[in-house]
C-alpha positions in Angstrom: 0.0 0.0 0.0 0.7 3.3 -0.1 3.3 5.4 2.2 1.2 7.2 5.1 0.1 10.6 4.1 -1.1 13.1 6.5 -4.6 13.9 6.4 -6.3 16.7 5.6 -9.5 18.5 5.3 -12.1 16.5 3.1 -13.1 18.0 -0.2 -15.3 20.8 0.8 -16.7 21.2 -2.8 -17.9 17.4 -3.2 -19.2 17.9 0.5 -21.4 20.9 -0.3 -22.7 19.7 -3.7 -23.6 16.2 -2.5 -25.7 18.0 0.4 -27.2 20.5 -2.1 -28.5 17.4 -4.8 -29.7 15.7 -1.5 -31.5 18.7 -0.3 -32.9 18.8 -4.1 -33.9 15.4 -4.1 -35.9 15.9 -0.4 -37.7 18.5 -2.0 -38.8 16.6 -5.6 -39.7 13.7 -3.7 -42.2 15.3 -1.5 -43.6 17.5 -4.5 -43.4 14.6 -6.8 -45.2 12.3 -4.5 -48.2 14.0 -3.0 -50.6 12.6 -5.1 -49.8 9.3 -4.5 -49.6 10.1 -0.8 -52.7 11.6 -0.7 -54.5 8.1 -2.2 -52.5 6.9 1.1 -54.2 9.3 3.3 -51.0 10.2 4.3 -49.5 13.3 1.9 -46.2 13.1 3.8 -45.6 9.5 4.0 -42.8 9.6 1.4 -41.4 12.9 2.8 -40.5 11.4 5.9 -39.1 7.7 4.5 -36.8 10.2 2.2 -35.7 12.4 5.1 -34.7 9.8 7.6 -32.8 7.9 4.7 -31.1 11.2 4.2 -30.3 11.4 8.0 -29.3 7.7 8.2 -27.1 8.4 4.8 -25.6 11.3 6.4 -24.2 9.7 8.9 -23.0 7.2 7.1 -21.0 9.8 5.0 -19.5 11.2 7.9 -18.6 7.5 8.9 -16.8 7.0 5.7 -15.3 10.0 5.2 -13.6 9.5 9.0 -13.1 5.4 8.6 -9.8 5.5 6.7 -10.6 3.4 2.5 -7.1 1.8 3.5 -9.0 -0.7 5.8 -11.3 -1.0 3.3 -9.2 -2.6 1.4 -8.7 -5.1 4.2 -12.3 -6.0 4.8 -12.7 -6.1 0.7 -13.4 -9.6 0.7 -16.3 -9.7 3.7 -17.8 -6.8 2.0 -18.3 -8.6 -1.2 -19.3 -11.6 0.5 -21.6 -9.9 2.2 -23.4 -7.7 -0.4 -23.5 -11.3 -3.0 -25.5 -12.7 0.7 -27.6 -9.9 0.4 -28.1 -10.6 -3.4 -29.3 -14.5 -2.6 -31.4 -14.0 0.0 -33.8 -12.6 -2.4 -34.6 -16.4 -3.3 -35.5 -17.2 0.2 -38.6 -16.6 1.7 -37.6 -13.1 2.8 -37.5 -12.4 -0.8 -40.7 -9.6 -1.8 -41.8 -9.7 -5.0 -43.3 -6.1 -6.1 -44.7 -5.3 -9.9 -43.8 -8.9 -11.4 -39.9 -8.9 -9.9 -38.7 -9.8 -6.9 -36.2 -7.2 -5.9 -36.4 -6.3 -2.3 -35.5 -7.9 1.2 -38.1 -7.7 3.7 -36.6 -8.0 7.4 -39.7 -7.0 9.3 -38.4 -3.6 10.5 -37.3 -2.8 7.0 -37.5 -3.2 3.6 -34.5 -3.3 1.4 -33.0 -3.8 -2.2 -29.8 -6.0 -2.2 -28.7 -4.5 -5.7 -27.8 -1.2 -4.1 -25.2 -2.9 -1.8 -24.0 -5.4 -4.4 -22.8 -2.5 -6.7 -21.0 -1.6 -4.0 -19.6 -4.2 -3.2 -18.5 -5.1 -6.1 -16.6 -1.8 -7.1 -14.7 -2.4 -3.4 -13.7 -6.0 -4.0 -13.3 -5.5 -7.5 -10.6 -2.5 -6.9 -9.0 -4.5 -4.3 -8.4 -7.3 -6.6 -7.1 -5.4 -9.5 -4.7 -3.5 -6.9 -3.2 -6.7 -6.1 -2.4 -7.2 -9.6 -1.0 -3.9 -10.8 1.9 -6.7 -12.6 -0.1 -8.6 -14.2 -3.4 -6.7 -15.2 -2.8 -6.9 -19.1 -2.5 -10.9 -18.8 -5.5 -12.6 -19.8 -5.1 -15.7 -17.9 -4.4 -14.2 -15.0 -6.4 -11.2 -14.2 -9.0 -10.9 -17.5 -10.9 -14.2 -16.9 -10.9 -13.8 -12.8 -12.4 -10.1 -13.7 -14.7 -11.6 -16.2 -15.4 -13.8 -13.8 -16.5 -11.2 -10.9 -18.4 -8.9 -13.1 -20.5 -11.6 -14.3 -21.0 -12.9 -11.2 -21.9 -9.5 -9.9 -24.3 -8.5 -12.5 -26.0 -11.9 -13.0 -27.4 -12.0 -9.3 -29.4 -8.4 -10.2 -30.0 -10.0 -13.3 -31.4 -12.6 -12.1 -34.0 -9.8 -10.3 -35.2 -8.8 -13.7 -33.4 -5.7 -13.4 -31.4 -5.2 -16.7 -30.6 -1.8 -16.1 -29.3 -1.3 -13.1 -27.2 -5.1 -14.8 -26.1 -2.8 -17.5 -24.8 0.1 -14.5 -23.2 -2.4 -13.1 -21.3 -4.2 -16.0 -20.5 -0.6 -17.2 -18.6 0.7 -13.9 -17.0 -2.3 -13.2 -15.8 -2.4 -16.9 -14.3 1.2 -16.6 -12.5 0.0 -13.5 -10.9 -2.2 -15.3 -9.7 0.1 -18.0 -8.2 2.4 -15.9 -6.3 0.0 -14.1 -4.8 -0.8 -17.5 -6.2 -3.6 -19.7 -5.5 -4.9 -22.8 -7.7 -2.7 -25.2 -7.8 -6.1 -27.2 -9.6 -7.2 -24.0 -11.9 -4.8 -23.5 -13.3 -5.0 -27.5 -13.7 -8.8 -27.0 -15.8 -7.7 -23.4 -17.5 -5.6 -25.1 -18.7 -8.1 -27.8 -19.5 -9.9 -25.4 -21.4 -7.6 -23.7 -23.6 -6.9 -26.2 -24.3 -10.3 -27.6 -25.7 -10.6 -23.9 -27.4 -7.6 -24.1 -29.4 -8.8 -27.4 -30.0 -12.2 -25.8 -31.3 -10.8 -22.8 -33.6 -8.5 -24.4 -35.0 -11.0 -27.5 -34.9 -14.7 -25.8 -37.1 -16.1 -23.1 -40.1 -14.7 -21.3 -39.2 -11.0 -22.3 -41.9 -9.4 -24.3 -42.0 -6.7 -22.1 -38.7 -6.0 -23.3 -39.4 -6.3 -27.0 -42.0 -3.9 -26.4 -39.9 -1.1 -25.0 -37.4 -1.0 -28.1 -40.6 -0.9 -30.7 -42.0 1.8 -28.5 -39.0 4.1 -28.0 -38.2 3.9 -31.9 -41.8 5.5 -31.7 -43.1 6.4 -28.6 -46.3 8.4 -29.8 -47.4 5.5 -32.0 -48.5 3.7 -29.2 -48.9 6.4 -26.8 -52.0 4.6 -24.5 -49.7 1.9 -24.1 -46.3 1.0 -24.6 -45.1 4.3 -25.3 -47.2 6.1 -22.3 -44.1 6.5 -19.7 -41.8 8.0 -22.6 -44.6 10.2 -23.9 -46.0 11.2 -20.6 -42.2 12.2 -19.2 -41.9 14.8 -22.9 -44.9 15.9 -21.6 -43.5 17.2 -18.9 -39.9 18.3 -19.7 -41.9 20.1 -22.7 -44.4 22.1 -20.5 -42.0 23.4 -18.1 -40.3 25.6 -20.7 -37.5 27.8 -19.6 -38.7 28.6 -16.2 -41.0 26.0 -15.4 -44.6 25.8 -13.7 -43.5 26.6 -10.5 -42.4 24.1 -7.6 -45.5 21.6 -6.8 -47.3 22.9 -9.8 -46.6 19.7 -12.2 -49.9 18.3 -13.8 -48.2 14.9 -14.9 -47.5 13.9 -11.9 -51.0 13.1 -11.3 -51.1 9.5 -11.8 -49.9 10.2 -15.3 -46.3 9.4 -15.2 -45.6 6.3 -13.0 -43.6 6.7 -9.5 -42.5 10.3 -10.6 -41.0 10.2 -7.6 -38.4 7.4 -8.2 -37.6 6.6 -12.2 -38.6 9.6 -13.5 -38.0 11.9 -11.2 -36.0 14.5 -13.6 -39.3 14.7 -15.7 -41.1 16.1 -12.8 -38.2 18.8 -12.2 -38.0 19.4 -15.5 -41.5 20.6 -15.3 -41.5 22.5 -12.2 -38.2 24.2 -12.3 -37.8 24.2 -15.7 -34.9 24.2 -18.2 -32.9 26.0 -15.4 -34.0 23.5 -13.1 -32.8 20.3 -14.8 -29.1 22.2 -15.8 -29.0 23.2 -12.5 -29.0 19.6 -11.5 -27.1 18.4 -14.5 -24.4 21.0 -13.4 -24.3 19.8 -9.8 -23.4 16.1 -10.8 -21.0 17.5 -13.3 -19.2 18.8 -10.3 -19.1 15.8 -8.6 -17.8 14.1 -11.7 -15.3 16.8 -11.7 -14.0 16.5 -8.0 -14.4 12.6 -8.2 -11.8 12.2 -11.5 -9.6 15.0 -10.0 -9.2 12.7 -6.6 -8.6 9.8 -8.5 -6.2 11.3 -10.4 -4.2 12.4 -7.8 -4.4 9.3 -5.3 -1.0 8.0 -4.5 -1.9 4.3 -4.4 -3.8 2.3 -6.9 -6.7 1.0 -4.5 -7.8 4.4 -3.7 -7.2 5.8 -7.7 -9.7 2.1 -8.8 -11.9 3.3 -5.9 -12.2 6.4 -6.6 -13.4 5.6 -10.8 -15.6 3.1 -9.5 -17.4 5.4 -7.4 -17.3 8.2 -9.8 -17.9 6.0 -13.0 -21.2 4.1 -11.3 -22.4 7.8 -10.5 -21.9 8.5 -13.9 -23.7 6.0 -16.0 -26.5 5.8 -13.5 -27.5 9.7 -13.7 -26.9 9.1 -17.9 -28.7 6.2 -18.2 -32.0 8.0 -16.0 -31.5 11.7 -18.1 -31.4 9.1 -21.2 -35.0 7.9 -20.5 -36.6 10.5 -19.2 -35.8 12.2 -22.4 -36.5 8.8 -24.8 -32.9 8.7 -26.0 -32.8 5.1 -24.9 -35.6 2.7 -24.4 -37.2 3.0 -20.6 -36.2 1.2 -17.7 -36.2 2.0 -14.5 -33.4 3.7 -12.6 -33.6 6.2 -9.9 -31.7 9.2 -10.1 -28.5 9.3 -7.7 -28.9 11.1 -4.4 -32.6 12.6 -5.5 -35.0 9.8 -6.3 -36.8 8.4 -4.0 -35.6 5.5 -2.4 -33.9 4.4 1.3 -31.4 2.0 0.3 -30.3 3.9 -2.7 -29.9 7.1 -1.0 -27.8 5.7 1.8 -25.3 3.6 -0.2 -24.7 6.9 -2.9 -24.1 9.0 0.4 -21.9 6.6 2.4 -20.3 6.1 -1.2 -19.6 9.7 -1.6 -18.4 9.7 2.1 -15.7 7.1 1.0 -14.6 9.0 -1.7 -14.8 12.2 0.9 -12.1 10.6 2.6 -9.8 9.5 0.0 -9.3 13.3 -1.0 -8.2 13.7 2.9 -5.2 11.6 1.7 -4.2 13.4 -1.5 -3.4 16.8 -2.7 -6.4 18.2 -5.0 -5.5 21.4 -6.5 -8.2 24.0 -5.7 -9.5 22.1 -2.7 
């Protein structure tokens, strides 16, 4: 490992921009969600759930950014075994199904999804293992087919959930993990061939009609707008009618049963509508921050755990916040993935702040230039 370095103040810009999209994402929640609330009899119901995951997420941040990454690195292999647990005991009777998957883990006192902890997890152990083998990374005996091996491991269990986007988030971060650490670019055309032939046989073989449907409707969304095409139309509704300015925070009309769980997959719609074009750069600009600080602390870590860290974090941050902008604008076909740090969502919320607090306290360890 790396020689010790002495610590520092935590990157005050990641700190206050992570606090601002959270305080953003409190706010659309409870706007977003009051109708459905309402049906509930209870207009704050989702308020509060989003505001104690915010607490609980907070502190775990402040853990992390404390709890030095270097013993992270140590408990790398419990933390993966623990978050694949997670992913398994789905299949046992404390499995929930919910809307034709079963995704969640119902404990009694709590409800949970394991695919939040799993991609976290995996970047850990996956950044751990790849550390170990800084000598060796462009063999493919030796470190290409064990990393094969973890990613597909990794992203078969949510798979397995029915959840192919948050599969392809996944397979996507840990992939870019990979490349940093410096495989063979021969390697990483044959992954991604094979990446998409799965991709194709996940989407056209088997029970997956569903799936089929999606891709006709997002070639043309308004040719089958009552049906297959109502989530993408229903969301351009809404980034449409907010204009420049918006309607005005808690003003949204398509929120009213008309766009599914506004609150969660497309959340950005909704702020789109109510804040705006303003509203939705604002928020695009935030992350792009985050971005920022994340690739500037990987870029300047000393020691190869905290640099593959570091991209993980960044990079599944990244592609998740694409891949939910992508479908709330129809650029790709819809599935649902909650926006990082805003959507609404306990498990979610808590893993991306306690992620963010890890990579809080890997810039107390390096020298950021304008930190």
């Amino acid at each position: 490992m790396a020689k010790k370095v002495k610590k520092k103040a935590c990157d005050f810009i990641l700190l206050l921009t992570t606090l601002l999209l959270v305080f953003i994402g409190i706010i659309m929640v409870f706007s977003s969600s009051w109708p459905e609330g309402i049906r509930m009899n209870d207009g704050y119901y989702f308020l509060r759930k989003q505001i104690i995951s915010a607490l609980v997420g907070f502190v775990g941040m402040l853990f992390f950014m404390n709890f030095d990454y270097r013993f992270i690195y140590r408990l790398s292999k419990l933390i993966y075994l623990f978050s694949i647990i997670s992913g398994l005991l789905i299949f046992t009777p404390l499995g929930v199904v919910k809307k034709g998957a079963r995704r969640w883990i119902n404990l009694g006192f709590a409800t949970f999804m394991p695919s939040d902890i799993i991609k976290l997890g995996s970047i850990i152990f996956l950044a751990a293992f790849l550390s170990k083998r800084k000598d060796t990374i462009r063999e493919f005996k030796k470190t290409t087919i064990p990393t094969i091996m973890i990613i597909g491991l990794s992203c078969g269990l949510i798979y397995l959930q029915k959840d192919l986007g948050t599969t392809v988030t996944l397979g996507a971060t840990l992939v870019s993990i990979f490349f940093v650490a410096g495989m063979k670019i021969s390697h990483l055309i044959l992954m991604a061939i094979g990446a998409i032939v799965g991709l194709v046989l996940a989407i056209f073989t088997g029970d997956n009609e569903y799936r089929i449907r999606r891709i006709v409707a997002f070639l043309d969304p308004f040719a089958d707008k009552a049906d297959s095409g109502w989530q993408a139309v229903q969301s351009l509704y809404a980034l449409g009618s907010g204009g420049l300015f918006g309607l005005g925070l808690g003003k949204s009309r398509q929120k009213f049963f008309y766009i599914p769980e506004p609150y969660n997959d497309f959340i950005f719609a909704i702020i789109g509508e109510e804040l705006g074009f303003l509203g939705t750069l604002t928020v695009i600009l935030l992350f792009m921050i985050i971005i920022w600080r994340g690739i500037r602390i990987a870029l300047n870590t000393e020691d190869l755990f905290g640099c593959l860290l570091a991209t993980g974090i960044v990079s599944l941050i990244t592609v998740q916040t694409l891949i939910h902008i992508a479908v709330v604008t129809s650029t790709i076909p819809t599935t649902g993935i909650p926006l990082p740090l805003i959507s609404y969502g306990g498990t979610s919320l808590v893993l991306y702040m306690s992620a963010i607090g890890i990579l809080l306290n890997i810039s107390r360890h390096v020298k950021v230039d304008g930190s």
